[in-house]
Every structure is written in C-alpha cells, then in structure tokens.
C-alpha positions in Angstrom: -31.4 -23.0 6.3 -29.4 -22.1 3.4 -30.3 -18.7 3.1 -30.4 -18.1 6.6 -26.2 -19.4 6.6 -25.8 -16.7 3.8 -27.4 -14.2 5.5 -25.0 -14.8 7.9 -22.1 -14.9 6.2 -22.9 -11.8 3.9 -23.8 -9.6 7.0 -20.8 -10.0 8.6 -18.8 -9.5 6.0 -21.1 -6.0 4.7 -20.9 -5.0 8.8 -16.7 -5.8 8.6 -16.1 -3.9 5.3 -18.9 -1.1 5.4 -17.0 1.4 7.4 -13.1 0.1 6.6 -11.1 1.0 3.6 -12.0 -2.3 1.5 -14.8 -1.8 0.0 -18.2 -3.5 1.0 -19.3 -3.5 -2.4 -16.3 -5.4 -3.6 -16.5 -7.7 -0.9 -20.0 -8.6 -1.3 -19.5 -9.2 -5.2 -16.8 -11.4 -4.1 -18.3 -13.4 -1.5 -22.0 -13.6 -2.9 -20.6 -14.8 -6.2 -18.4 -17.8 -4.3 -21.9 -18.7 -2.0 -23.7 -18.3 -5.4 -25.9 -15.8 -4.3 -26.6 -13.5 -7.6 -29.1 -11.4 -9.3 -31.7 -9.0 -8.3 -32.6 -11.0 -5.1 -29.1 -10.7 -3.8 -28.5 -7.2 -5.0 -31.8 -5.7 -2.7 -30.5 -8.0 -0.2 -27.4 -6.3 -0.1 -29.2 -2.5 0.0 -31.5 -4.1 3.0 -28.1 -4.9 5.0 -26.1 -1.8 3.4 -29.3 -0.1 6.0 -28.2 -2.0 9.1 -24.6 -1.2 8.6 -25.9 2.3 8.9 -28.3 2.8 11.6 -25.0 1.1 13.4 -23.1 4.7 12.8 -26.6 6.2 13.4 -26.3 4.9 17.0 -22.7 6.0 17.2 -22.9 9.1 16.0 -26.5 10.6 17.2 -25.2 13.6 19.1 -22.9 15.0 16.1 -26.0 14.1 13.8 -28.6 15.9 15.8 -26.2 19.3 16.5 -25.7 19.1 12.2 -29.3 19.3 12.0 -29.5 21.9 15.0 -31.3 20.4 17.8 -28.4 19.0 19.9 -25.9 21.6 20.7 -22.1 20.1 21.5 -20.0 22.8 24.0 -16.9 20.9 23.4 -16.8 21.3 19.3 -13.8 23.5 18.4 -14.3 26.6 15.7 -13.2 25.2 12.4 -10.8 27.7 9.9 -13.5 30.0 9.1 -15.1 30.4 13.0 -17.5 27.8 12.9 -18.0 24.6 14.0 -19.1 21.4 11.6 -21.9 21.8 10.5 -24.5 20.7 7.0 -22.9 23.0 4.8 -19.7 20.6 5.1 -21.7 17.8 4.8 -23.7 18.9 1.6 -20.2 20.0 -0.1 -18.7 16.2 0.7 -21.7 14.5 -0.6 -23.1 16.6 -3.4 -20.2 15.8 -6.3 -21.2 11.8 -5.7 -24.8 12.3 -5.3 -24.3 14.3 -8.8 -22.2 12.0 -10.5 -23.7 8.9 -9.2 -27.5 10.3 -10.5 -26.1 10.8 -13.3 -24.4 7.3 -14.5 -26.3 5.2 -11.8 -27.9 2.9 -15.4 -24.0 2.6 -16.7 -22.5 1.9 -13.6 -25.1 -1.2 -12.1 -25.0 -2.3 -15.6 -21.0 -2.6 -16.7 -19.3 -2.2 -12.8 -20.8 -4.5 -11.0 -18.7 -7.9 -11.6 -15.6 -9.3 -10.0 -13.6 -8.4 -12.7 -14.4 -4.9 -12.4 -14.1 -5.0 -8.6 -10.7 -6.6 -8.7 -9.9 -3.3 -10.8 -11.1 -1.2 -7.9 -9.5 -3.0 -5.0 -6.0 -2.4 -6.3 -6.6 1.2 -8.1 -8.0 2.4 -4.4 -5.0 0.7 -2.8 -2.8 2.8 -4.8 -4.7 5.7 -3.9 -4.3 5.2 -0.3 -0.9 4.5 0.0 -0.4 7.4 -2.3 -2.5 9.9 0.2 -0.8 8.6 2.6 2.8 9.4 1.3 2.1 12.8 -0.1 -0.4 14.2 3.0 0.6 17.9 3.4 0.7 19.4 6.7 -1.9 18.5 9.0 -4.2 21.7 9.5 -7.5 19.6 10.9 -6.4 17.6 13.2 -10.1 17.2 14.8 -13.6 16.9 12.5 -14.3 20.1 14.0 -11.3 22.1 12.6 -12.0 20.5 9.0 -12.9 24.0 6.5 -15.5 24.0 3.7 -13.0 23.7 1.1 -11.5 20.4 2.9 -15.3 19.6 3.0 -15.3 19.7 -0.8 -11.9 18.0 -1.7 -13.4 15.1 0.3 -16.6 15.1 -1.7 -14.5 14.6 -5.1 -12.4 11.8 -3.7 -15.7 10.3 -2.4 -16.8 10.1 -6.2 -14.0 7.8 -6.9 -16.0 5.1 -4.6 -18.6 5.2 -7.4 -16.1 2.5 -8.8 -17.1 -0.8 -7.0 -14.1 -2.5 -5.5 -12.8 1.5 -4.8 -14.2 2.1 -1.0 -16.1 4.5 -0.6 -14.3 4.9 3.1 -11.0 4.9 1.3 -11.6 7.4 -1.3 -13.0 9.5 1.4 -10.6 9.0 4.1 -7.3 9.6 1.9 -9.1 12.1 -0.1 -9.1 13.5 3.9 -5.7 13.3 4.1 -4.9 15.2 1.0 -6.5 17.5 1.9 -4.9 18.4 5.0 -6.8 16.5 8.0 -5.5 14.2 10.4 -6.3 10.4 9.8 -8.7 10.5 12.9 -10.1 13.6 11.3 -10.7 12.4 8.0 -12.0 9.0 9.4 -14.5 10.5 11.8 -15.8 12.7 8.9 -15.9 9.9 6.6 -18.7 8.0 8.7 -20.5 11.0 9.5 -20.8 11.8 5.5 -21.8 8.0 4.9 -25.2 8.2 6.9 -26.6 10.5 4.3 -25.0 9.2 1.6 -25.9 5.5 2.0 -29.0 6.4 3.1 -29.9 8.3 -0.6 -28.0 5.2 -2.3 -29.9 2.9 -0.4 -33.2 4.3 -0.2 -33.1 4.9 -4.3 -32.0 1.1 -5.2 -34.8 -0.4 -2.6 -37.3 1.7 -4.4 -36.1 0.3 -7.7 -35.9 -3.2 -6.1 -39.3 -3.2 -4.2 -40.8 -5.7 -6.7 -38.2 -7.9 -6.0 -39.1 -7.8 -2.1 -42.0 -10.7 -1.0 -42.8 -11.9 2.3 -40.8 -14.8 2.1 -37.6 -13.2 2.2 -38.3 -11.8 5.5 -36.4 -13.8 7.8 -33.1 -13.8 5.1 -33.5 -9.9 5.0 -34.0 -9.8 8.6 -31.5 -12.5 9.8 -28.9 -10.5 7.3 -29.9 -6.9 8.4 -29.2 -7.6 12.2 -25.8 -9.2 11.8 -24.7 -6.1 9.7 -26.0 -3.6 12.2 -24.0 -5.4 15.4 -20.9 -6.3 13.3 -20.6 -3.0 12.0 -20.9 -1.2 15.2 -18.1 -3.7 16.4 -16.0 -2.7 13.5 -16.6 1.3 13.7 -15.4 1.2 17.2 -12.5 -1.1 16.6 -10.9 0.9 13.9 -11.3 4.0 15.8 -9.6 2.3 18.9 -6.6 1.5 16.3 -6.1 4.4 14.4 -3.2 5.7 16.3 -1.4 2.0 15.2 -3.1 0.9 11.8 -2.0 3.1 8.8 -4.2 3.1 5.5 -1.0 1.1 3.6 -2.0 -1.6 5.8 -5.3 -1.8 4.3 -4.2 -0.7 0.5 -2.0 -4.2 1.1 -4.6 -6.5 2.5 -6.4 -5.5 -0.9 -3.9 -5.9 -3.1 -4.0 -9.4 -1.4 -7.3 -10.1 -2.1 -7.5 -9.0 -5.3 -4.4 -11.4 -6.0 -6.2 -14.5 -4.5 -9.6 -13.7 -6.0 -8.1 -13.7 -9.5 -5.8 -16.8 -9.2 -9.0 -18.2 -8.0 -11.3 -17.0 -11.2 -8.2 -18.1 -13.5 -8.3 -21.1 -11.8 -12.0 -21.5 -12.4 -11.9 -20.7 -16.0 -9.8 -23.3 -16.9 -11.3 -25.9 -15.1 
C-alpha cells in the first residue's frame, strides 16, 4: 500500500511540474527524498512516469505532430519568416544542442547533479533566468508557433540545454529562451511542448534501457498506478496553463521557486542539525 500512496503522490507531482516552469526533475528529487523513495528503483520509476506525462502532450498535440512528420496537413498554419510553415527542421534545430550536450556529459551529470543540493541551485538560477527573459524580451516577431523562424528554432534549442541542470526546467529554459528570442509567451509555450515529445522521449527511452535490469514484475502495479496519474494530471496541467497564459507571467513562477527552494533548504538545515 505504501508504494502504491507514493505512486500517487510522485505522479501527480511529475504530471503538475512536467510541462510548467518548475522543474519536474527538481520536484521529484525533492519530494522522493522527503517520502524516502531513492536509488535506482525510484530513478526508473521516475523515467516510467516522465512516459505518461508525455503521451498526455502526445494526445494534445497529435494533429501538429502528424503534419511535422507529413501525414496530417493543417490549412489554418500561417507561413513562418522564411515562407514556411513549422515544420522538423525547427524541431531538430531546438533539440539537437541538448541531445548533443546531454550525450555527451549524461555519466557526469546522473552522477554529481542529481541531489537536492544541486537542485536547489537550479530552481533559483532558472528563476533568474525567467524573470530576466521576461524583462529584456525584444519585440515580439512570432506571435504564433507558426511564425517562429529556424534561427528562433535554434536560440530555443541552446536555452533548452540549460535544463540539463536539474532543478533548471527544461519548460523554463525553453519557454524564456522563447522569449528572447523574439516569440510571444503563447508562442514559445506551445513550441516548448511540442519540442518536449521528442526530447523526453530520447531521454526517457535511453535511461529505461540503462535501467531495464532494475525493472521486475513486481513493480508493476507501482509503475503502473504512478504512470496513469502522470498522464491524466499532466494533461490537466497542459490545458490549464494554456487557459492562463494571457494572466500568469513566468515571474510568477521564477517566485514560487525561489519559494521552494527557500523552504526546502531551511528544511535540510533543519535536518542537519537535528
């Protein structure tokens, strides 16, 4: 029963955070090391639910997804600054530099980055980030995903390493790194899903095949029980924040972590001492 309560708890809060400019990462750290759920069996649980989370923006987003790939055509898209609509191209420029990097320093980062110390780090350097995007946007020149160019594409897909960083948000690096660039919030949050199916999907798919030992039978109804409260919170949340964005700035995120981060480490100074 245990584990069934923590997959409960750890789904909602990966199908909350997932899509929203807090870090899922950071908030599973955080929340599995107060349950006391550590080590390599939490860690493939998390990559197990990370996959509900995303077949939630699958669902969402299946028309855009099929036209990228060319079998769904959308009449309605707009021509984007150099005549075309969105297509992969944009996507493989905003998920290539992370994908790189990510290949790359995948041993260093699971090894030193993955603690609440180091997520604490994240959730206030991303908040800065954000509220500085958010100050400094230049004139808006995509105000739909459709009008975003390549080279917006691309300026997205260097923020989005930044989210490498757990604690960081991979949603905030990649919407503010939107709005730097030029695109409207909606824009730049739109695009930041869409870009999150592929690139979850690679991170995902590559820690589950370095976790499969870990997998056994008897984790089934924990992974299961976790993966389907993920997948219907996290298509709760996606439509939620889309519903707000004409109300909710990023600063009122960068703030709620700033918050967190506070609390968290009062409560591991506290903890230390005791």
């Amino acid at each position: 029963m245990r584990d069934l309560i923590i997959a409960v708890i750890q789904g909602i809060v990966e199908g909350l955070t997932e899509f929203l400019p807090v870090s899922s990462t950071g908030h599973l750290i955080l929340s599995g090391h107060l349950l006391g759920f550590t080590g390599e069996r939490a860690a493939t649980f998390e990559v197990v639910i990370q996959l509900g989370a995303i077949l939630a923006v699958v669902i969402l987003y299946w028309q855009r997804l099929l036209g990228l790939i060319g079998i769904r055509k959308r009449e309605d898209a707009q021509p984007s600054i150099e005549g075309k609509r969105l297509n992969l191209l944009h996507v493989l420029l905003a998920i290539t530099p992370a994908m790189i990097l990510a290949f790359l320093a995948y041993s260093s980062i699971k090894t030193y980055l993955f603690s609440p110390g180091t997520v604490l780090i994240g959730l206030v350097a991303g908040g800065i980030f954000m509220i500085y995007a958010e100050k400094r946007q230049p004139a808006v020149t995509a105000r739909e995903i459709d009008e975003l160019s390549y080279k917006q594409a691309l300026q997205i897909g260097f923020a989005q390493c930044l989210s490498l960083w757990p604690g960081f948000s991979r949603a905030g690096a990649t919407i503010a790194g939107g709005l730097l660039s030029g695109a409207a919030l909606k824009a730049s949050a739109d695009f930041s899903f869409l870009i999150a199916v592929p690139m979850m999907v690679a991170a995902s798919g590559y820690d589950l095949l370095k976790s499969w030992d870990h997998l056994t039978l008897a984790d089934i109804p924990l992974f299961g029980v976790g993966f389907a409260t993920a997948f219907i919170v996290a298509w709760l949340a996606v439509v939620t924040f889309l519903k707000l964005l004409h109300r909710v700035k990023l600063t009122t995120f960068a703030y709620y972590r700033f918050g967190l981060a506070a609390v968290f480490w009062l409560y591991m100074s506290y903890t230390s001492l005791a």
